[in-house]
VOGU-3710 file (C-alpha; in Angstrom, 3 decimals, decimal comma):
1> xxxxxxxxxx> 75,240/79,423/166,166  79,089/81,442/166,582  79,174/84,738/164,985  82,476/86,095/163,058  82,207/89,887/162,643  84,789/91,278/160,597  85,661/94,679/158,731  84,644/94,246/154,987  81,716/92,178/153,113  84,402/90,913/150,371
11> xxxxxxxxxx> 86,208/89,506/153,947  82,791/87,919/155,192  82,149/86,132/151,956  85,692/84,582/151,506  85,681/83,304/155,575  82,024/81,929/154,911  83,147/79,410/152,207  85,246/77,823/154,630  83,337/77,246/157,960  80,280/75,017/158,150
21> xxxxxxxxxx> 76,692/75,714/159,107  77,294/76,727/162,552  78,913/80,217/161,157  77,695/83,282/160,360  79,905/85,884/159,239  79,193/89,918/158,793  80,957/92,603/158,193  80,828/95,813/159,722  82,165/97,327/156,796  85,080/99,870/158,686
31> xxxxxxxxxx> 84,351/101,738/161,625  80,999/101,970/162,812  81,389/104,134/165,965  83,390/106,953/165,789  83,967/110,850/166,603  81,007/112,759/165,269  81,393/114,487/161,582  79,756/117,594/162,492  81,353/118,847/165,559  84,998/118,512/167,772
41> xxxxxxxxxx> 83,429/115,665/169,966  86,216/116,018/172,415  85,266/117,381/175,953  88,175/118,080/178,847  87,382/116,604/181,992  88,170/119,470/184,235  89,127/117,348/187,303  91,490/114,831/185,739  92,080/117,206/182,619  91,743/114,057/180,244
51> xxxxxxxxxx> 90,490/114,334/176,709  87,026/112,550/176,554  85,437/111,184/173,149  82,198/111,295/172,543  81,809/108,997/170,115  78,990/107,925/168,499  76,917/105,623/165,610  76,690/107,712/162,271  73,171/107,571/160,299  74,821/105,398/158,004
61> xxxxxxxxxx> 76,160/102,887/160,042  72,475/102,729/161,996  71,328/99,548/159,926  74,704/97,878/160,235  74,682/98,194/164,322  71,049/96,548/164,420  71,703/94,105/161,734  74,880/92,945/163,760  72,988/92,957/167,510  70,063/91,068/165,996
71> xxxxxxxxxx> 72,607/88,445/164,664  74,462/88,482/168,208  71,281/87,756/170,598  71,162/84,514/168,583  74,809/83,427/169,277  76,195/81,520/171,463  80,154/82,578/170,504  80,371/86,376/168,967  84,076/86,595/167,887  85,770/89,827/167,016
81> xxxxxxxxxx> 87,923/89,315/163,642  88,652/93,047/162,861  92,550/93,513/161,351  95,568/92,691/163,494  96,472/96,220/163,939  95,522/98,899/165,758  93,181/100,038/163,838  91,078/96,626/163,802  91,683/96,660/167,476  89,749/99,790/168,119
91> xxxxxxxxxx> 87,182/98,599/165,267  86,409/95,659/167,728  86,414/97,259/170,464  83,824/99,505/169,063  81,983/97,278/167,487  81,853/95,399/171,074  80,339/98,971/172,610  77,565/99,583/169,601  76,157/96,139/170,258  76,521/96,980/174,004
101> xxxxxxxxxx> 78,377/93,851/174,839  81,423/93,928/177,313  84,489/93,894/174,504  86,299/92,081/178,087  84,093/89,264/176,985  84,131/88,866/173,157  87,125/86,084/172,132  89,587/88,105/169,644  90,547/86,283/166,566  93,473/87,290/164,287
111> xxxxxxxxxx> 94,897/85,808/161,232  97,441/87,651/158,287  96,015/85,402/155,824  92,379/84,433/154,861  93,082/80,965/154,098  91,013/77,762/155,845  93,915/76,755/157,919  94,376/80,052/159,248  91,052/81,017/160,116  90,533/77,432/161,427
121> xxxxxxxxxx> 94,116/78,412/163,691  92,864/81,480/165,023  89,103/79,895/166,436  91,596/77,345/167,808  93,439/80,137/169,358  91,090/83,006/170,785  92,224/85,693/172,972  91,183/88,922/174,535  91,084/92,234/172,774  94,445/94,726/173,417
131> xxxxxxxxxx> 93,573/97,924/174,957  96,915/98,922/174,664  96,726/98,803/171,245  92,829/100,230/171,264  94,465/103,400/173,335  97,019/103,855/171,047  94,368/103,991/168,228  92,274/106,193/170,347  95,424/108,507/171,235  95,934/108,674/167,380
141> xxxxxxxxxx> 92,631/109,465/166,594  92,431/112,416/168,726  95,141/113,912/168,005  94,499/114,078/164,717  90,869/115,401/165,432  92,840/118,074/167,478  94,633/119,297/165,010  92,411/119,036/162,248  89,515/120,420/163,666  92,036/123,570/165,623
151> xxxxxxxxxx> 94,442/124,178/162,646  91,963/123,635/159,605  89,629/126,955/160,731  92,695/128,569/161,548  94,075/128,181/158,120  90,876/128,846/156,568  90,289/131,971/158,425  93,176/133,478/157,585  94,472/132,428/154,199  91,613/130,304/151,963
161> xxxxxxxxxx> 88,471/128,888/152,874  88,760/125,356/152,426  92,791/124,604/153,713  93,226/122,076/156,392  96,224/121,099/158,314  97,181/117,533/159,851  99,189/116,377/162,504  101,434/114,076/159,310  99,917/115,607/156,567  101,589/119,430/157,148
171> xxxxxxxxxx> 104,982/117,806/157,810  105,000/115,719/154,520  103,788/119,174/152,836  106,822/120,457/154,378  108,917/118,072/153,124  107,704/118,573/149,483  108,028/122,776/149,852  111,711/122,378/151,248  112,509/120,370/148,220  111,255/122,400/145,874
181> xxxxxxxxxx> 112,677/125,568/148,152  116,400/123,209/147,431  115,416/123,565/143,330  114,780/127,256/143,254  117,884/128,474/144,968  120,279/125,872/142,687  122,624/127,440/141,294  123,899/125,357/138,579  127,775/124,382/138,520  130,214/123,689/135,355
191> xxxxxxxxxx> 132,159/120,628/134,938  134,144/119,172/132,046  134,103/115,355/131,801  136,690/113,898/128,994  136,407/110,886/127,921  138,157/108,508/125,340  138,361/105,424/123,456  140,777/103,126/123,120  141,797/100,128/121,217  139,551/97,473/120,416
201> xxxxxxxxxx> 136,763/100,326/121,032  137,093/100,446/125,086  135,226/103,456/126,395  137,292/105,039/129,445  137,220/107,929/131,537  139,738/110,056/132,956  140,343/109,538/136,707  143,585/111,149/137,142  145,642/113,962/135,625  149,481/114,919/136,553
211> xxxxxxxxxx> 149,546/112,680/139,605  146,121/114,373/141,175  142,974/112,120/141,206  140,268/114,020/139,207  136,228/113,929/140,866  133,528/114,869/139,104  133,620/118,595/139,664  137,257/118,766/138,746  137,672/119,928/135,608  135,682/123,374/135,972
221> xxxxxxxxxx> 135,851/125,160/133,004  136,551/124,780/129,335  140,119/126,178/129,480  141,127/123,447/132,031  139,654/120,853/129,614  141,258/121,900/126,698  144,627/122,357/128,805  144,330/118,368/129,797  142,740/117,642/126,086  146,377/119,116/124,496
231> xxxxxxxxxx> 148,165/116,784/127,111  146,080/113,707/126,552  146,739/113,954/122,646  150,204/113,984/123,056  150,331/110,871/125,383  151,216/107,405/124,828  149,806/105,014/126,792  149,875/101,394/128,141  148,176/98,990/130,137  149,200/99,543/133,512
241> xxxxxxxxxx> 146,445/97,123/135,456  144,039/94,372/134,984  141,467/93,690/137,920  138,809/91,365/138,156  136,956/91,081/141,596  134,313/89,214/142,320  130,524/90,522/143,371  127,416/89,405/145,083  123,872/91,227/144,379  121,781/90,607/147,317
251> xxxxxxxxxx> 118,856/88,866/147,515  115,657/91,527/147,937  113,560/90,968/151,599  110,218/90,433/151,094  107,621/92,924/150,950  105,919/95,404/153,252  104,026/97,990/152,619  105,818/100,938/151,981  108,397/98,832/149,357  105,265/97,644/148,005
261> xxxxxxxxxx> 104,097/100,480/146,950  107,556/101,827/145,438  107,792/99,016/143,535  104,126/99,268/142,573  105,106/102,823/141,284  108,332/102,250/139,995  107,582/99,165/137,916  103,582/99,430/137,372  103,142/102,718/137,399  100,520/102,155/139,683
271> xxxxxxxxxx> 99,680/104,721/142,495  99,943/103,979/146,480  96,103/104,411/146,496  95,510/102,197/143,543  98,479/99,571/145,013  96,206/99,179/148,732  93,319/98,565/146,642  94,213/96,049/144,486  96,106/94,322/147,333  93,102/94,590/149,743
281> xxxxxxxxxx> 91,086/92,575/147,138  93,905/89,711/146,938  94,169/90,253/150,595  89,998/89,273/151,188  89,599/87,068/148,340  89,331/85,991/144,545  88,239/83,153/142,443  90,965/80,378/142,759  90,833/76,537/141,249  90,003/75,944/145,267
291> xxxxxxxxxx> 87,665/78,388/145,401  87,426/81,776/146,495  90,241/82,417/148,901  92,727/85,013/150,299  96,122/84,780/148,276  98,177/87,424/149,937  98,989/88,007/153,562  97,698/91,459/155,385  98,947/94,070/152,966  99,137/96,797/155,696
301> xxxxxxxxxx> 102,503/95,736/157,454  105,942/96,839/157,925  107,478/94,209/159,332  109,738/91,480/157,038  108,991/88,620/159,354  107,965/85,230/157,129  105,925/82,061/158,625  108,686/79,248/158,633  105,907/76,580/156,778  105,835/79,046/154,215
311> xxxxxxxxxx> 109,632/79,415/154,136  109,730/75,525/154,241  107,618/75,603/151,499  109,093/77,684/148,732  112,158/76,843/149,563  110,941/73,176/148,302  109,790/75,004/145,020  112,594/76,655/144,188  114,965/73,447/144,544  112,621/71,727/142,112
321> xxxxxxxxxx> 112,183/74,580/139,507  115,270/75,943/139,653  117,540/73,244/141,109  119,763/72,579/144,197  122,527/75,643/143,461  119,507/78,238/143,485  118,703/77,451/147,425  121,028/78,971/150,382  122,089/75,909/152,494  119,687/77,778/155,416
331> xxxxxxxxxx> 116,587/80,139/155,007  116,907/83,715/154,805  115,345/86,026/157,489  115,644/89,881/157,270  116,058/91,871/159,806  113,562/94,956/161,147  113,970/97,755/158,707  111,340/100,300/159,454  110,726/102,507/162,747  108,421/100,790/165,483
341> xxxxxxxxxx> 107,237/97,852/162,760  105,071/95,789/164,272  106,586/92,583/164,552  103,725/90,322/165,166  102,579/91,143/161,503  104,360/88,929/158,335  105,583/90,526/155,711  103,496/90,134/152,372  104,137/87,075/150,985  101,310/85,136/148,544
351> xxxxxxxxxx> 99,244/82,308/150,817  99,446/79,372/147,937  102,512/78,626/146,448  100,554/76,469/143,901  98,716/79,271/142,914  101,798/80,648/140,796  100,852/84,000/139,141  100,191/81,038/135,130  97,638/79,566/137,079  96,749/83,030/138,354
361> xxxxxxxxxx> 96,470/85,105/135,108  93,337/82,753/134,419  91,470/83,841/137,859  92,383/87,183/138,428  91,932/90,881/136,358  94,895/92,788/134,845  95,624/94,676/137,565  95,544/91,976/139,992  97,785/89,710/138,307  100,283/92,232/137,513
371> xxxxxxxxxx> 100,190/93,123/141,518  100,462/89,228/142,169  102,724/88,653/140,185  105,573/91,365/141,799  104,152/89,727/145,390  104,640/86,039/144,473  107,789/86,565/142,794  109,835/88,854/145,406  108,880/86,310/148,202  110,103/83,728/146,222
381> xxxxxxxxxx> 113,624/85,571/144,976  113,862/86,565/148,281  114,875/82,796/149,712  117,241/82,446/146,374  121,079/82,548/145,991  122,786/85,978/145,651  123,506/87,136/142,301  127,735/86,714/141,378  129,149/89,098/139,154  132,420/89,648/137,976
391> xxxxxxxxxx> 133,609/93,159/138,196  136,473/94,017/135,868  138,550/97,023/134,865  141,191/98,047/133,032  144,012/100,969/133,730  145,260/102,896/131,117  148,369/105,145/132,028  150,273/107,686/130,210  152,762/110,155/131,601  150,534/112,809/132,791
401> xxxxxxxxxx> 147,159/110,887/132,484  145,373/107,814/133,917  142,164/106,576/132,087  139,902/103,474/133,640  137,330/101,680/131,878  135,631/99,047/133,832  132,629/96,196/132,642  130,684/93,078/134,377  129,789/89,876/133,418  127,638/87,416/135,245
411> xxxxxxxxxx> 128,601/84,783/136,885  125,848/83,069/138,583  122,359/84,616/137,565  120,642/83,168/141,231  117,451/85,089/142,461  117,828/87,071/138,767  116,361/84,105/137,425  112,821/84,791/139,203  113,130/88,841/138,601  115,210/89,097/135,723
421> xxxxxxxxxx> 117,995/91,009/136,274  117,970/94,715/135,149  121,775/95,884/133,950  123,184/93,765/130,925  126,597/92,764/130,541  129,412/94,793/129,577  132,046/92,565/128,746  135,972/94,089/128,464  138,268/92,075/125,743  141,252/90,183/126,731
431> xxxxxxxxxx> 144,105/92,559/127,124  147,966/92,030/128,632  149,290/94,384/131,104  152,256/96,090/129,893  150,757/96,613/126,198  151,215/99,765/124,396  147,092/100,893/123,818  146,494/103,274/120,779  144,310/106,078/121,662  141,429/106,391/119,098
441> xxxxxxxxxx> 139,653/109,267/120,124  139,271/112,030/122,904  135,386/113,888/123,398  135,774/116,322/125,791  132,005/117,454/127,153  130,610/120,287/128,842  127,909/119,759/131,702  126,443/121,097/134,447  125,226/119,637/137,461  121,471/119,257/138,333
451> xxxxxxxxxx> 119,295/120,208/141,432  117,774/117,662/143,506  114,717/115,492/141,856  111,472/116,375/142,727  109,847/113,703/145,238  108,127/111,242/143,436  105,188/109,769/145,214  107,506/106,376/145,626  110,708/108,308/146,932  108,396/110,309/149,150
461> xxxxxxxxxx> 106,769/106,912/151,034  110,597/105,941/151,119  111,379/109,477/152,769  108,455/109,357/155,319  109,393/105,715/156,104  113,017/106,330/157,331  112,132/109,392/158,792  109,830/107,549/161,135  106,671/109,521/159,884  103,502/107,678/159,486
471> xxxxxxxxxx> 102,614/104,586/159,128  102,167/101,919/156,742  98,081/102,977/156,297  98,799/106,327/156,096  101,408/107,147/153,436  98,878/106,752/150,934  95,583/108,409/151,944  98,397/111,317/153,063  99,359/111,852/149,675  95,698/111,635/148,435
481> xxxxxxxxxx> 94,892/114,605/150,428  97,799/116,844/150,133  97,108/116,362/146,050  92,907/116,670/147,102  93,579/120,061/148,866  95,302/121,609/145,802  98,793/121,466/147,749  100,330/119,669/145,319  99,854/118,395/141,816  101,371/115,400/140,185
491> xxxxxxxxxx> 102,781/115,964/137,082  104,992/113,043/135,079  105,515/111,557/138,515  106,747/114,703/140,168  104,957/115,992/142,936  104,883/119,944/142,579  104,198/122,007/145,202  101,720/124,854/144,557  101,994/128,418/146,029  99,416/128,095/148,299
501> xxxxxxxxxx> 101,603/124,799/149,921  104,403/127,571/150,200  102,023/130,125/151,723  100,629/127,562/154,534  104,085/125,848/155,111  105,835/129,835/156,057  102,355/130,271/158,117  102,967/126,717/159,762  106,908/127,283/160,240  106,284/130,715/162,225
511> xxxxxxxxxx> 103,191/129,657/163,879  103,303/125,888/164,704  107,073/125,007/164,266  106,501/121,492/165,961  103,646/120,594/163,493  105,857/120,854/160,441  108,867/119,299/162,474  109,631/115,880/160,894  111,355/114,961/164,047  108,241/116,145/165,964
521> xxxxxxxxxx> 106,355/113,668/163,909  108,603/110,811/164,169  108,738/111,130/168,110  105,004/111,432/168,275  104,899/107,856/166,228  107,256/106,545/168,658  105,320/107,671/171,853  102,209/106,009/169,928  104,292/102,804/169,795  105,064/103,022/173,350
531> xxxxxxxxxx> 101,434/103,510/173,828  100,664/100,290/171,970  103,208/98,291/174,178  101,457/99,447/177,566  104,549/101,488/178,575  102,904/105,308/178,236  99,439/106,776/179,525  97,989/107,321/176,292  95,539/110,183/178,007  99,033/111,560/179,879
541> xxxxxxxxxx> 100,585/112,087/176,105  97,246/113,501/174,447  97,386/116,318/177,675  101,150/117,291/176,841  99,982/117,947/173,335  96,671/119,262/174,024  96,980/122,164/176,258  100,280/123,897/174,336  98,842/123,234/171,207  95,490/125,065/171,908
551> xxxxxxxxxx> 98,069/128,056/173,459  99,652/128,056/170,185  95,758/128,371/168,042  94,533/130,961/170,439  98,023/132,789/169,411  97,555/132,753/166,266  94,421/134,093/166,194  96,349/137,348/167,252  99,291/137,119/165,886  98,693/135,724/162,165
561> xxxxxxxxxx> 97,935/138,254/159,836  94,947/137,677/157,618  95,800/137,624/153,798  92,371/137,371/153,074  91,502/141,417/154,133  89,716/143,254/151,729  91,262/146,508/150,798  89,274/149,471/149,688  90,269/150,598/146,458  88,379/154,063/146,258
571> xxxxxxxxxx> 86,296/153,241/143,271  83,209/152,051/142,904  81,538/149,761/140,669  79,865/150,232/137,689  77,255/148,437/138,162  75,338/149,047/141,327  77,436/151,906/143,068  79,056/150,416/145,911  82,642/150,811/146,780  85,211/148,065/144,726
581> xxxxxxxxxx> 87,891/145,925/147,118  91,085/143,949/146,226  90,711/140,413/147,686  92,707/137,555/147,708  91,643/133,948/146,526  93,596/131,015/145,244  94,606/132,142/142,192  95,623/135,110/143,207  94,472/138,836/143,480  90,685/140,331/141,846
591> xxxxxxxxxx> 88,676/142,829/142,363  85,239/142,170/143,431  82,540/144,415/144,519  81,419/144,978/148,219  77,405/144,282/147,666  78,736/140,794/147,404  76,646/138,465/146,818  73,750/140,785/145,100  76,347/142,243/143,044  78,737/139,977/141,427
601> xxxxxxxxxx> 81,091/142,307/139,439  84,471/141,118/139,147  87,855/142,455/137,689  91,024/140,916/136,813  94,219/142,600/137,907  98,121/141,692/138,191  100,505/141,631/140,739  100,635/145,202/141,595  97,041/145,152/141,453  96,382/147,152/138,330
611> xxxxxxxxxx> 93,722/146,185/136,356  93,655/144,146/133,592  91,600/144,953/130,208  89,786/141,957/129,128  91,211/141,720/125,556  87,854/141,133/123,603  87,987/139,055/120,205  84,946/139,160/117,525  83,692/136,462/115,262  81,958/136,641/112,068
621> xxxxxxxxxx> 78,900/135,346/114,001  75,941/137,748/115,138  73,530/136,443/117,634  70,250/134,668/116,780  68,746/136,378/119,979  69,551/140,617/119,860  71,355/140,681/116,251  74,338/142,046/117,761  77,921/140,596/117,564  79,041/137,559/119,193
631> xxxxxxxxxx> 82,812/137,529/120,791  84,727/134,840/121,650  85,344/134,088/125,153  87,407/131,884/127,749  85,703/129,331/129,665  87,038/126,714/131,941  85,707/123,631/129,349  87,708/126,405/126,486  87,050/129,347/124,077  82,958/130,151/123,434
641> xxxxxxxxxx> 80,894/132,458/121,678  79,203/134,998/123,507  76,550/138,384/122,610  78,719/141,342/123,132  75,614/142,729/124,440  75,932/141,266/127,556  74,536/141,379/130,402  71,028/142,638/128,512  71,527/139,511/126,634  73,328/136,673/127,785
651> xxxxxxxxxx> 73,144/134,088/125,262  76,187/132,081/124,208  77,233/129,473/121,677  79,589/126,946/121,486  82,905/127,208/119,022  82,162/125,420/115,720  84,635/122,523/116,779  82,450/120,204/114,975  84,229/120,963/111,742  86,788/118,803/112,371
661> xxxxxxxxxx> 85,413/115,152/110,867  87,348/111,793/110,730  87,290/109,515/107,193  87,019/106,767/109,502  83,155/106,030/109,587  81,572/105,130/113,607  82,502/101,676/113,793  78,443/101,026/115,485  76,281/102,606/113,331  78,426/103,854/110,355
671> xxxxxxxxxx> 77,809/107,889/110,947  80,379/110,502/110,994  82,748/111,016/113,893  83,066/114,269/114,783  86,067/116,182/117,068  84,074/117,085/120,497  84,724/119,316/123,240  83,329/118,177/126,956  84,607/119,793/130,748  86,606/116,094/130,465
681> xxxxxxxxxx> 88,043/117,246/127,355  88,044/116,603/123,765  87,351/113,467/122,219  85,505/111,641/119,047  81,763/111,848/119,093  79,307/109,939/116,605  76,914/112,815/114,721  74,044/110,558/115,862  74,205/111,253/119,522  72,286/110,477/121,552
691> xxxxxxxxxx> 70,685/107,732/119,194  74,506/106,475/118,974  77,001/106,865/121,938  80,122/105,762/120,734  83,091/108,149/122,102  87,127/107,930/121,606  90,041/109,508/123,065  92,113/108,739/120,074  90,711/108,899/115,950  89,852/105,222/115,413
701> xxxxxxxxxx> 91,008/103,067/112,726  89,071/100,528/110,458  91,791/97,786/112,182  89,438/94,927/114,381  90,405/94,197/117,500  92,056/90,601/117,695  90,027/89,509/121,120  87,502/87,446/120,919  84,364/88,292/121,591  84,999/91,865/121,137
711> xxxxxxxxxx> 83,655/93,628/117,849  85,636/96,827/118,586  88,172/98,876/116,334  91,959/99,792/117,041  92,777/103,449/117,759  96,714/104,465/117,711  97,947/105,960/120,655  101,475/106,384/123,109  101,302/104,262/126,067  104,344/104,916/128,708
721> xxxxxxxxxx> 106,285/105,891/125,792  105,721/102,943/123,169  103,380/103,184/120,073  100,381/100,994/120,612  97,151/100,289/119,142  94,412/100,325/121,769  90,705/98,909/121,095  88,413/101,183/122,099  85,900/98,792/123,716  88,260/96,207/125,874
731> xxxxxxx> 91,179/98,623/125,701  93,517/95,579/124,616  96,500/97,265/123,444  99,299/95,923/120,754  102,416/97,068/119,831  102,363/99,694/116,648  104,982/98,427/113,998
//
C-alpha cells in the first residue's frame, strides 16, 4: 500500500476517487506541528546567535499524528502532497518530523489542479521536498511570532489590554489611518464646470475660453463663471472638427488571487475571506457529471502563467462558440504583474472546459456558481480578441469659446461577448464641419472637489499588492484581524479606522518606525523571496531583525508613556469609601473605584473628565418585587425597565415591545407575530414560542414562495439597492414590481 498525505479531508476524498486500491489518502488537516500557543517558543542559541523553534504537536492535532504514523508503518511509498507553496512545503516537512520519518526521504508530489491526470502526473513525477522554500516559511513564521508575541504585550501594557501588533498587519493599519489622516485635513476646493447643449441635443463641455485651455479647477468661483456664461451667450458657433479614432479594450489576464478577490468584491459583493473559501471548495472538489473532482486550479497564486493544453483547449472552444474572428491568430500570455509571484504556480483558470458554469449551476450552490462562473469566464475572455471601439468627437468653436462633446460606438464586441461589456454606446449624429450649430442651452454648475475614497477592502488588496506587502494568503486573514481587533470597522464597503487604530499607529510611528514602514514590509517580502530561491541565510536575516527589534521593545518599555495610569481624583466613592480614579478604556475616559474588583462603582464623565449625571427617565410601571418605581434604562441589547431602588433591589423588565403585532398571521401554526427584541436585534417572533419557532427579519406577507418544495411565505425587503421579495425559509428572492 502508497500513502498520499495531504492538507484537508475535502482534498483526501476528491484524490481517493481517482486512484485504485493500492491508495490511501489522509489529510492532516493544516499544520500539525507548530510553535507552541502558550508561550514565545523561540530560544537564541548563544554560540551561533540563531533563533531556534521549538516546535511542537498541539493536543488537538495528537490523534491526527498517530492516525497518520499508524497508516505509514504499513506503506511501502508515503508521499507528501501538501500545497505547492511555501506554506505546504513546511506542512510536509513537518508532517515528515511528527511521524519521525527523514522528510530527505519522503517523494514530494505537487499538482495546481485536483484532476486524475494531474494527480496521476505528479506520482509520475516525484521529487524531494524544498528547504529553501521550508526556511523561508520558517523565517516567516518567526518573525511574525517575534513581533507578535514582543509588540502585542507592549501595546497591551501600555494602551488596552487586548491590542496586538504584526509584522504586515500594523503597516496595512497604517495605510488605512494615513488615508483617513488625507480625509480629515481636506480642505474642499470650488470649481465651476459649464456646460451646454447644442443642436440636435449634443451635450458638450467647455474646454477652452479666450485662447486658454480650461482644466477642471479652472473656473474658481462663481464670478468667473458668470463672466464666461455672458460671453458664451453672446457667441455664435460652428463646427470646427470632426474626429473619429479608432480603439482597442484589452483583453483581461487571467486570475490570481489578489484580482480575484477585487472582482469577487466589486461584482459579488463577496468578502476576501468569503472569496478563499468558496474557491478552496472548487479548488478540493464538488459533485460533477464525472464525479467529484477539482474544477479550479490552486486559488492561492499570483502568478498569470496558463498550462498551454489548457490554452490549446479553450482556444478550440471559443472558435466553435464564438467563431474564427473571436480567436487571436496566437495565444495570449501575460506577463508577471505582482512582486516576487511565484512563477511555478498557474494562474486560476477552471480544470474542465466542459464543465461550463450551465452544466455547473446544476452541481454546485449559489455561491459557488456565481464564483465559477467569474473564474471560467475571465480565463476564457482572456484568450479572446480585443474589444474595437470607435471614439468620436465633435469641436464646437466660437470666438472666445471652444466646446467638445465626444461619444463611442462599438465596433467589434470580441472578449465583451463572454463578459458583457459595461459602458453603452453613445452615439454622436452626423454633422458637417463648417456648419453654423445653434446653441440651445448653457447650465453653469457649482462643485467642489472631494477627498480621497476611503479604502475599500478590494482597493486595499490592490494597494498591498503593488506595494509589495503580503502575500496572496495573507491579504485576507490581514483584513480579518485588523476588523477582529476593533481597528477598523466596515461600513458600506469603507473601511473606517477607529481611534484606537490612530492611537497605536502615532505609538507605532514614534516607537517602531520600520514596523509601520510599507517599504520596510515590502523589502522584508523580498528578502523572504530570496530566501525561497536559496540565495539568503534565512537564520542570517531573522538575526538582523531580531536583535534591533528586541532593542527597540526594551525601549519602549521606558520610553512609552502609559495611557492606561490611573489618576487619583480626590474623592471617594460612595459606596465602600475608597479613593475614586480616572482610567482609560476603549471607549474612552470613566471613573471607577480603586477596591476594584470588590467594588464595582463606575461613573461616566466627558472629555475634560467631568462627570456626567445619568439622566434618569420613569415609566408608569412600579415593580412587582419592592412597589417602588421602575425607570427606563440603556442596555447594550436597548432601553429596559429597571427598580429605581437599586442596588437593594435589582430586578428589571423588559420594554413592552411586544405591542407591536403584524395582520399577517405565522405562516406555521397561524398565531400572532409579534415585533421582538434579541442582542442580534429585532425581528418577528410567533406568540407561541417556544412551542412555535418561526422568526423574520422582515414582516412577512401571505405571498407563497414559487420554489418547489418549499412551503414558505415572501417577506419584502432591499437587497443591494433593488426591491425584492425574499422567502423566509430558502431565502429565494424576486424582484418587487
Amino acid at each position: 500500500m502508497n500513502l498520499i498525505i495531504v492538507e484537508s479531508p475535502a482534498k483526501a476524498r476528491t484524490i481517493k476517487n481517482f486512484l485504485g486500491k493500492g491508495y490511501e489518502v489522509i489529510a492532516s488537516k493544516g499544520h500539525i506541528r507548530d510553535l507552541p500557543k502558550s508561550r514565545f517558543g523561540i530560544t537564541i542559541d548563544e554560540t551561533t546567535k540563531h533563533l531556534v523553534p521549538a516546535y511542537s504537536v498541539a493536543k488537538e492535532n495528537a490523534a491526527t499524528v498517530k492516525e497518520i504514523t499508524a497508516l505509514a508503518k504499513k506503506s511501502d511509498i508515503i508521499y507528501i502532497a501538501t500545497d505547492e507553496d511555501r506554506e505546504g512545503e513546511a506542512i510536509g516537512w513537518h508532517i515528515a518530523h511528527a511521524i519521525k520519518k527523514d522528510p530527505a526521504e519522503l517523494p514530494r508530489i505537487v499538482f495546481h489542479e485536483i484532476t486524475k491526470t494531474a494527480i496521476n502526473h505528479a506520482l509520475e513525477s516525484a521529487r524531494k521536498i524544498d528547504m529553501n522554500m521550508v526556511n523561508a516559511q520558517q523565517a516567516r513564521r518567526l518573525l511574525d511570532r517575534v513581533v507578535g508575541y514582543k509588540l502585542s504585550p507592549l501595546l497591551s501594557s501600555k494602551i488596552q489590554k487586548g491590542l496586538s501588533g504584526g509584522r504586515v498587519q500594523s503597516s496595512t493599519l497604517k495605510l488605512v489611518v494615513d488615508r483617513e489622516r488625507e480625509i480629515r485635513a481636506f480642505v474642499p476646493q470650488e470649481y465651476w464646470t459649464i456646460d451646454t447643449m447644442f443642436v440636435k441635443d449634443i451635450e458638450a463641455s467647455l474646454i477652452s475660453h479666450k485662447e486658454e485651455k480650461l482644466s477642471k479647477l479652472s473656473i474658481e468661483n462663481k464670478k468667473q463663471a458668470e463672466a464666461i456664461l455672458t460671453s458664451v451667450n453672446a457667441d455664435s458657433f460652428i463646427i470646427s472638427a470632426i474626429e473619429t479614432k479608432e480603439r482597442k479594450s484589452a483583453t483581461p489576464p487571467p486570475f490570481m488571487t489578489s484580482t480575484l478577490q477585487q472582482t469577487a468584491s466589486s461584482k459579488l459583493g463577496f468578502t476576501p475571506k468569503k472569496t478563499m473559501m468558496v474557491a478552496q471548495t472548487l479548488y478540493e472538489g464538488v459533485k460533477t457529471p464525472d464525479g467529484t473532482s477539482g474544477v479550479i486550479t490552486y486559488m492561492r497564486t499570483d502568478s498569470l502563467n496558463m498550462a498551454a493544453e489548457a490554452v490549446g483547449a479553450v482556444r478550440g472552444i471559443i472558435e466553435n462558440r464564438f467563431g474564427k474572428k473571436y480567436l487571436p491568430n496566437e495565444p495570449k500570455f501575460y506577463g508577471k504583474k505582482a512582486k516576487g509571484a511565484q512563477e511555478a504556480h498557474e494562474a486560476i483558470r477552471p480544470t474542465m472546459l466542459h464543465f461550463t458554469p450551465e452544466v455547473a449551476a446544476a452541481f454546485l450552490k449559489a455561491d459557488e456558481i456565481k464564483l465559477y462562473r467569474l473564474i471560467y469566464e475571465r480565463f476564457m475572455a482572456c484568450q479572446m480578441e480585443d474589444a474595437r471601439f470607435e471614439q468620436q468627437s465633435i469641436t464646437f468653436s466660437g470666438s472666445e469659446n471652444i466646446y467638445r462633446a465626444t461619444g463611442r460606438k462599438l465596433l467589434f464586441d470580441g472578449f465583451y461577448a463572454v463578459t458583457g461589456a459595461e459602458d453603452k454606446d453613445k452615439l454622436l449624429p452626423t454633422l458637417q464641419e463648417g456648419d453654423k450649430a445653434n446653441l440651445q442651452s448653457v447650465k453653469p454648475e457649482q462643485h467642489f472637489t472631494e477627498p480621497p475614497a476611503r479604502y475599500s477592502e478590494a482597493s486595499l488588496i490592490k494597494k498591498l499588492e503593488a506595494e509589495g506587502v503580503g502575500r496572496p494568503s495573507t491579504y485576507a486573514p490581514t483584513i480579518a484581524t485588523l476588523s477582529s481587533r476593533t481597528y477598523v470597522s466596515i461600513e458600506k464597503k469603507q473601511i473606517i479606522p477607529t481611534e484606537m487604530a490612530f492611537t497605536v499607529t502615532e505609538i507605532l510611528e514614534k516607537n517602531f518606525a520600520n514596523i509601520v514602514d510599507i517599504s520596510f514590509t515590502a523589502n522584508m517580502e523580498e528578502k523572504l523571496d530570496e530566501v525561497a530561491e536559496g540565495h539568503v541565510d534565512w537564520q542570517e536575516l531573522l538575526s538582523d531583525f531580531y536583535f534591533p527589534f528586541i532593542e527597540q521593545v526594551d525601549e519602549g518599555k521606558e520610553k512609552i508613556v502609559s495611557l492606561k495610569m490611573a489618576k487619583p481624583l480626590g474623592r471617594m466613592c460612595p459606596q465602600c469609601g475608597s479613593e475614586l480614579l480616572l482610567r482609560s478604556g476603549r471607549f474612552g475616559q470613566f471613573v471607577a473605584c480603586s477596591g476594584f474588583p470588590k467594588c464595582k462603582y463606575t461613573e461616566q464623565v466627558d472629555d475634560a473628565g467631568n462627570k456626567v449625571e445619568e439622566k434618569v427617565e420613569t415609566s408608569d410601571e412600579k415593580c412587582d418585587k419592592c412597589g417602588k418605581d421602575m425607570v427606563i434604562k440603556n442596555g447594550r441589547n436597548g432601553q429596559f425597565l429597571a427598580c429605581s431602588g437599586y442596588p437593594e433591589c435589582k430586578n428589571t423588565k423588559s420594554m413592552a415591545t411586544e405591542s407591536k403585532t403584524s395582520e399577517v398571521p405565522c405562516p406555521d401554526c397561524g398565531g400572532k407575530l409579534l415585533w421582538k427584541q434579541s442582542r442580534r436585534g429585532a425581528f418577528w417572533g410567533c406568540e407561541n414560542y417556544p412551542k412555535c419557532k418561526f422568526i423574520s427579519k422582515f414582516e412577512p406577507t401571505t405571498l407563497k414562495c414559487s420554489e418547489e418544495k418549499c412551503d414558505g411565505v415572501l417577506a419584502p425587503r432591499t437587497y443591494r439597492n433593488k426591491e425584492v421579495y425574499e422567502c423566509v425559509k430558502c431565502k429565494t428572492r424576486t424582484p418587487r414590481e
